[in-house]
N, C-alpha and C positions, 0 to 999 in steps of 0.2 A: 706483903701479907700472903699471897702465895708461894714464894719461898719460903713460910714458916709454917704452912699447910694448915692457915685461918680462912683462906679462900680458896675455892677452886673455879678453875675459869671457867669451867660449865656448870657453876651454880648460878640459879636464877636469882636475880637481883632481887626480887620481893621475900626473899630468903632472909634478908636485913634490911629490907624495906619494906615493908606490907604494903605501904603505899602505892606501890606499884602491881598488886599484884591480881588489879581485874581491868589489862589497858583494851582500848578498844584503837583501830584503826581506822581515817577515815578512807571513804572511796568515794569520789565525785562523780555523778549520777545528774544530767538533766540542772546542773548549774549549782546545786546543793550538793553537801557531803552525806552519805552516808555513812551511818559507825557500826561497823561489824568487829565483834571479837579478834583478839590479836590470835594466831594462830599458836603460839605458843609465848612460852616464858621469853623474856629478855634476859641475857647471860651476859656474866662481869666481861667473855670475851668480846659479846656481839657490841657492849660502849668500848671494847679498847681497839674495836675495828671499825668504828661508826657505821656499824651495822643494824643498831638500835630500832630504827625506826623515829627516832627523835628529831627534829627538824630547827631550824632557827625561825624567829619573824623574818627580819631582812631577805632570807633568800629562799622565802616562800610564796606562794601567788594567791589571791583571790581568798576566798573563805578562810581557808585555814591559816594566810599568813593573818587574817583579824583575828582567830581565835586566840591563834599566839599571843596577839600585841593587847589585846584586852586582859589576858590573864594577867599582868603586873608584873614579868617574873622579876623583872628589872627596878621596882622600885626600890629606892632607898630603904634601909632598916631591912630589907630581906635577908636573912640567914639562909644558911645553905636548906637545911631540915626545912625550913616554910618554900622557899624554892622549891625544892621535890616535890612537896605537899602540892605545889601549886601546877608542878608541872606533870606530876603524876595523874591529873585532871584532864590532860590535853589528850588528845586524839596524836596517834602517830601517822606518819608521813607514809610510812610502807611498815608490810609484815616486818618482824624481827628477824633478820638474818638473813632476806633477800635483798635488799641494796644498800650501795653502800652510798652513806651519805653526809657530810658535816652535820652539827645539831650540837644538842648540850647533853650527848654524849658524857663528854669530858667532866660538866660541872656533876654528873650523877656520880662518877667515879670518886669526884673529889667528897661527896659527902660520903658515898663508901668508904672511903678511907677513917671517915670521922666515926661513923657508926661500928664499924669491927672493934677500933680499940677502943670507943668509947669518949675517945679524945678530941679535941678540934684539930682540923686541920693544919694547922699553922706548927699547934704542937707537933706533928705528929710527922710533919717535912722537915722540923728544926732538930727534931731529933733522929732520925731514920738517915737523913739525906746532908742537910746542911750545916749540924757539928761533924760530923763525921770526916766532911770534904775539908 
């Protein structure tokens, strides 16, 4: 998609996902999170360097690994689009683009992928990548 100049890696992701595009960051304060505004946008590059801010449950601690694990994101019947929706809710780990860190990252990319062409995923590898090979 950026070889065809559909994305640019310093477009902010709420660019094609509004969902994303009022995140807040938590900061731990006195054994509670506090949620302060994310300092800026999150960019297609800051997920392809998990730079995000975005975090997993598993290999997070205390508070925000429950907030993780109560959002669902992993239930069954979740679509990519309700996934973001649902993870577009969470509080980030760190500002965007000061650490670097594993997270789902990767899974927002892949619904990127789905939203530019409009297409699902799967189309959109089996034709781009995997007839091709």
């Amino acid at each position: 998609l950026v070889e065809e100049g559909r994305i640019l890696l310093n477009d902010p992701i709420a660019k094609y996902m509004p969902e994303f595009s009022d995140l807040k960051v938590a900061v731990p304060a006195d054994g509670k999170l506090n949620l302060v505004p994310a300092s800026r946008a999150i960019t297609v590059q800051d997920l392809l360097r998990h730079t995000s801010g975005f975090s997993y449950d598993f290999i997070s601690t205390g508070e925000f690994a429950k907030l993780y694990a109560n959002a669902k994101l992993h239930d069954r019947g979740v679509d990519n689009a309700e996934f973001c929706r649902r993870l577009a809710q969470l509080p980030l780990l760190h500002q965007p683009g000061t650490h670097w860190a594993y997270g789902h990252s990767t899974d927002v990319v892949g619904r990127l992928v789905e939203v530019v062409p409009g297409r699902p995923l799967g189309d959109v590898l089996a034709d781009t990548i995997f007839a091709p090979l």
